[in-house]
C-alpha positions as CSV (number, residue, x, y, z in Angstrom):
1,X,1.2,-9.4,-22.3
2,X,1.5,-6.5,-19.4
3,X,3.7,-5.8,-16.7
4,X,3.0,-4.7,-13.6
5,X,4.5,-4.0,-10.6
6,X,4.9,-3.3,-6.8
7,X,7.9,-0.8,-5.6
8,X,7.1,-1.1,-1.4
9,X,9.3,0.2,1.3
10,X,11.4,-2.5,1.4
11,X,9.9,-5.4,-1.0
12,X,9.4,-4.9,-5.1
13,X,7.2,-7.2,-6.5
14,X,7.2,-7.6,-10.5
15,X,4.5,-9.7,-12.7
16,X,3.7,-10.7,-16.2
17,X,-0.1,-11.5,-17.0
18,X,-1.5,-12.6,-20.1
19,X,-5.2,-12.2,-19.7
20,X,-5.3,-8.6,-18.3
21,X,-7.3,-10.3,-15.2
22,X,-5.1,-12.8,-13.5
23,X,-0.9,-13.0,-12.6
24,X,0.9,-15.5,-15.0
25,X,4.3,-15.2,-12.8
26,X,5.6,-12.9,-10.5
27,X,8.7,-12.5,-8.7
28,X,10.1,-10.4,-5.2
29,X,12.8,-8.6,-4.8
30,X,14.5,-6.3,-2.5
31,X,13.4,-2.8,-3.1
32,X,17.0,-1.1,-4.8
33,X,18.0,1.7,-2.2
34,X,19.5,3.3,-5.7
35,X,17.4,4.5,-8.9
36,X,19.3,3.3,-11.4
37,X,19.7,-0.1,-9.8
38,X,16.1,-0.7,-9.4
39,X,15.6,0.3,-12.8
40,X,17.8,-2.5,-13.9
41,X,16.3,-4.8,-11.6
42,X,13.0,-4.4,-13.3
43,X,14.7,-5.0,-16.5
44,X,16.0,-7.3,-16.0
45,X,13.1,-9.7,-14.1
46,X,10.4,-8.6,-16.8
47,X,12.6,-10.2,-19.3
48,X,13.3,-12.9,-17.3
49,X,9.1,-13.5,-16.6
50,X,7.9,-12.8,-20.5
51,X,10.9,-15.2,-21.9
52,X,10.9,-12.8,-25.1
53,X,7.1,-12.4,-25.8
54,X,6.0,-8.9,-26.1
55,X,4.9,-6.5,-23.5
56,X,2.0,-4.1,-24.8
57,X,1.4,-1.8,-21.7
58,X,3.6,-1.8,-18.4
59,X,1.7,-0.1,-14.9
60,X,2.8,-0.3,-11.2
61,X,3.0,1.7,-8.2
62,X,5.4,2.9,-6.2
63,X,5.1,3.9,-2.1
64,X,4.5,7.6,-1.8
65,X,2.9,10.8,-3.4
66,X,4.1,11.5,-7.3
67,X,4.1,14.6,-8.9
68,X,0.3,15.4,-10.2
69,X,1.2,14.0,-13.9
70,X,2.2,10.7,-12.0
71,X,5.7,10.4,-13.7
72,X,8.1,10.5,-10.4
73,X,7.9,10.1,-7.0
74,X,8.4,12.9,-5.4
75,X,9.0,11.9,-1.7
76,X,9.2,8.9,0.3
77,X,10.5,8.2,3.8
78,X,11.7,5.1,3.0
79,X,12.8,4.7,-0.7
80,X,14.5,8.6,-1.1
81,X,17.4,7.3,-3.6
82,X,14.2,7.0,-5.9
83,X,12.5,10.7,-5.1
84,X,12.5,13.3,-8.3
85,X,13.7,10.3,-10.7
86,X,12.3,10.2,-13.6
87,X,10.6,6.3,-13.6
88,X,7.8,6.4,-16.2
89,X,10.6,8.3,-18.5
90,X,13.1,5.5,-18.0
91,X,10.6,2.6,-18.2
92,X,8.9,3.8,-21.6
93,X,11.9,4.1,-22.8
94,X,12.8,0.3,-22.0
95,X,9.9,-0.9,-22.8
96,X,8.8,1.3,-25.2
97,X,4.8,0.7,-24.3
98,X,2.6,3.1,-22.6
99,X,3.4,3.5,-18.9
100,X,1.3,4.5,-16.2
101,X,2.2,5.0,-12.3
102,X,0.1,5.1,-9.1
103,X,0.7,5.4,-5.5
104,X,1.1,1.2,-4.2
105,X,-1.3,1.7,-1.6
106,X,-3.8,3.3,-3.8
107,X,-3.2,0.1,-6.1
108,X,-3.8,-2.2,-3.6
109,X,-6.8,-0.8,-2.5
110,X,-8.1,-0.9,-6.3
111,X,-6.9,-4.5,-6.4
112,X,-8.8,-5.4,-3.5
113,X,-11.7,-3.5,-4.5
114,X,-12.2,-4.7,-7.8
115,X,-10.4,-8.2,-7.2
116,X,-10.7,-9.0,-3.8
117,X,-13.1,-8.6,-0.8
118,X,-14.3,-5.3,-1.6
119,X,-15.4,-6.3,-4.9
120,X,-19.7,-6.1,-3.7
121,X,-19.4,-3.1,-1.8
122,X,-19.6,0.1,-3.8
123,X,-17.3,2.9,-1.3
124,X,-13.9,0.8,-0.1
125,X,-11.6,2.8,2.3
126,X,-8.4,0.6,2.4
127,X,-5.8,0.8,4.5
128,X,-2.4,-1.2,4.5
129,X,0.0,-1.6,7.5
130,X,3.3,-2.6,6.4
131,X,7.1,-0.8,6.6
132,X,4.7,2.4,6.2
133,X,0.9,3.1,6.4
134,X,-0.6,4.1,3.0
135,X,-4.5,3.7,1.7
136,X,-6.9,4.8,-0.4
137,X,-10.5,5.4,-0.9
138,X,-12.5,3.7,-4.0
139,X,-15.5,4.5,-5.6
140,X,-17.3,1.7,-7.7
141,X,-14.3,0.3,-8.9
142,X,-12.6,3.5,-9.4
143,X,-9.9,5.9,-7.8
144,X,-11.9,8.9,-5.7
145,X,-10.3,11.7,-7.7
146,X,-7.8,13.7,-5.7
147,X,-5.2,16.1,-6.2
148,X,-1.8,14.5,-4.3
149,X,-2.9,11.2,-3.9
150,X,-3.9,9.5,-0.1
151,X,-1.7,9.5,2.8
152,X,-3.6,8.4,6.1
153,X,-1.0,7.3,7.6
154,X,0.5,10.5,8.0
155,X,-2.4,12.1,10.1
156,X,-1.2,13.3,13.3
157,X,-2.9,10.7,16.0
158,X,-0.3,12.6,19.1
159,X,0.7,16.2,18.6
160,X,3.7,15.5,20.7
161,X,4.2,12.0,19.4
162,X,7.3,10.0,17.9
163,X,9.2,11.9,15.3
164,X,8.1,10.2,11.7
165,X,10.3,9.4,8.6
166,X,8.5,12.5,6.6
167,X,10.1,14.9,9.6
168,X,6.4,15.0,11.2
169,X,5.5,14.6,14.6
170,X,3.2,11.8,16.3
171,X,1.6,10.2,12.8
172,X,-0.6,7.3,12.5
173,X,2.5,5.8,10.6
174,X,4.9,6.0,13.9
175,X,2.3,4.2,16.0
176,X,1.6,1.6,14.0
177,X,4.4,1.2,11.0
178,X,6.1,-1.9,10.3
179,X,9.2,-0.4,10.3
180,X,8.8,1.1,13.8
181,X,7.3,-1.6,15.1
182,X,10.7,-3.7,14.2
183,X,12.7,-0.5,15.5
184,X,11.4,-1.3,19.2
185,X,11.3,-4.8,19.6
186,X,14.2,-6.3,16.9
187,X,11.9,-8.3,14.9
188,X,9.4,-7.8,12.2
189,X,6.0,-7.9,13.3
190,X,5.4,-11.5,11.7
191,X,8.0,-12.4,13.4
192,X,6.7,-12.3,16.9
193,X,5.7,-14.4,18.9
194,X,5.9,-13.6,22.7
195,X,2.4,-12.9,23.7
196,X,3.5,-10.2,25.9
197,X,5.3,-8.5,23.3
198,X,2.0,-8.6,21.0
199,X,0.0,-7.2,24.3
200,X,2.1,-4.0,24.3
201,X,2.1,-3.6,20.9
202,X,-2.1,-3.8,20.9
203,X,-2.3,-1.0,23.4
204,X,-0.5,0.9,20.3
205,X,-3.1,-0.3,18.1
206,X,-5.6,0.8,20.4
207,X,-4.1,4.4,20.0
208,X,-3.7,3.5,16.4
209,X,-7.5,2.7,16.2
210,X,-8.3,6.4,16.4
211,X,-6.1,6.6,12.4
212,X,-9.0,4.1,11.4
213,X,-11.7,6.1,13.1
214,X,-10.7,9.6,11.4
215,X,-10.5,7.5,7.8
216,X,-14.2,6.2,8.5
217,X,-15.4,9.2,9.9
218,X,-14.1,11.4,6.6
219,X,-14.5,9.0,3.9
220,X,-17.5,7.1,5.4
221,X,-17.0,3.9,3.7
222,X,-19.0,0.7,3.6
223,X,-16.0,-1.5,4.4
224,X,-12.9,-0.7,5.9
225,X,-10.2,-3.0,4.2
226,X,-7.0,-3.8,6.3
227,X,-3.9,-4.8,4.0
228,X,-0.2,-5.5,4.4
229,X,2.3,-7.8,6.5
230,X,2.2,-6.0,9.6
231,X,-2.3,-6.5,9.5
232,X,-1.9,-10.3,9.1
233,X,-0.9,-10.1,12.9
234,X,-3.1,-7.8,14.1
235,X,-6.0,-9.3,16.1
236,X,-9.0,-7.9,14.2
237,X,-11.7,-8.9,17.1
238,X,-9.6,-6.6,19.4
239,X,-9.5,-3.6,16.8
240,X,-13.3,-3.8,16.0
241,X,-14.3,-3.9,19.2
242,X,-11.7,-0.3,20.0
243,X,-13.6,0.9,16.9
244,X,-17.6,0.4,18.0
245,X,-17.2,2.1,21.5
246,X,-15.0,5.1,19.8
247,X,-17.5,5.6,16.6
248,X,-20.3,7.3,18.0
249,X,-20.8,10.2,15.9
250,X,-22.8,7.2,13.3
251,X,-25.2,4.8,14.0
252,X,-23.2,1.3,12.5
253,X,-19.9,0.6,12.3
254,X,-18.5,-0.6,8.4
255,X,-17.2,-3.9,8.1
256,X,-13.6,-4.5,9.5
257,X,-11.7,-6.9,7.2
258,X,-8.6,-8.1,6.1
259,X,-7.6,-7.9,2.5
260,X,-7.9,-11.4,0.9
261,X,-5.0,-11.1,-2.1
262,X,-1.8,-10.8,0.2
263,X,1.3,-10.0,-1.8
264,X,-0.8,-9.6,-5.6
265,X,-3.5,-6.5,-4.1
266,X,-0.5,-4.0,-5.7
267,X,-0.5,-6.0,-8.9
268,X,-3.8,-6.9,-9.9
269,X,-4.8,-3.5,-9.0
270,X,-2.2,-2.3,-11.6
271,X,-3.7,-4.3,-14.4
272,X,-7.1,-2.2,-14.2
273,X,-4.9,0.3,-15.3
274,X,-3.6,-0.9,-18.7
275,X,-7.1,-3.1,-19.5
């Protein structure tokens, strides 16, 4: 049996799977603003989801950069009561299995990939829009080797932008980010439904567009997958349409889609990891 998990901005998601290939159970949770509380948490819901069967190997990913022997994150706008702590220390001892740890958007992008509706094309760019913007690029099924990880949402798309989380000025992320998306209008961007509202917040994406251009135009993809709550709102037609008249440096433009795994791209992306 493995577990896996999910440690987002603001959601944790936890699962159990038998087979290596599918999720047995699975559970969300609050992401813990503390360390030592999430750690219970995780505890406590794996042994709530194996009912006493034996975990062999335990993988997950957490939002941000770790440190390059991917033990600890080591910084995060959103979850900082869990930067420099050490998670694959505490969870091996736990569990007392293998651990391994990933960047969650570079997870969900392998999920998707190899699971999902990149699983026929051979170079995936992915990109997820949720309380943060994170992604990834993926190679035949596999991680594109890097050094510190992917952070496209962090590109700078206005020099003398909105201040982000990280301490930067005018990133992809404080265009299009869930969390500053709910900082302007009250409400999460699911939870919108004034048309207007939705019609300012395009002309954003619009500006946002330009994030997705730089990722095609540096990783030049065959697909460009779009992930996370904030994307299931986003009208796609509109973006792809942005996209064709501002790529003109190549002559076709890579599929635009939607990831098709929702909430389990994170997860099933971890159990590559441990099968």
């Amino acid at each position: 049996m493995y577990l896996v998990f999910d440690i987002g901005g603001t959601k944790t998601r936890i699962a159990i799977s038998s087979d290596g290939q599918t999720i047995a159970q699975s559970k969300i949770v609050p992401t813990p603003a503390d360390f030592d509380t999430g750690i219970q948490v995780i505890k406590q819901v794996a042994a709530e989801l194996s009912n006493g069967q034996k975990i062999e190997k335990v993988a997950g990913g957490i939002a941000g950069p770790l440190d390059k022997e991917k033990t600890m994150l080591i910084k995060s706008p959103h979850i900082s009561g869990w930067i420099d702590k050490p998670l694959k220390e505490e969870l091996k001892n736990i569990f007392n299995v293998p651990v391994l740890l990933e960047n969650d958007a570079i997870l969900a992008g392998l999920g998707e990939s190899c699971f999902g509706i990149g699983k026929d094309y051979k170079i995936v760019a992915y990109l997820t829009i949720s309380t943060g913007v994170g992604g990834a690029k993926i190679v035949e099924g596999k991680i594109e080797q890097n050094t510190q990880g992917f952070e496209p949402g962090h590109q700078i798309i206005e020099i003398d932008g909105p201040i982000c989380k990280c301490g930067g000025k005018g990133h992809l992320e404080t265009l299009i980010g869930g969390s500053y998306i709910q900082q302007k209008y009250g409400q999460k961007a699911e939870q919108i439904t004034d048309q207007a509202i939705w019609d300012e917040i395009v002309q954003y994406l619009v500006v946002g567009i330009h994030g997705i251009h730089n990722t095609i135009v540096h990783w030049s993809p065959e697909i460009v997958i779009l992930g996370g709550s904030v994307t299931q709102s986003i009208p796609l037609d509109k973006l792809a349409d942005n996209l064709k008249n501002l790529l003109t440096i190549f002559p076709t433009t890579p599929k635009i889609l939607k990831g098709s795994l929702g909430d389990q791209a994170g997860l099933l992306g971890a159990l590559t990891l441990v099968t």
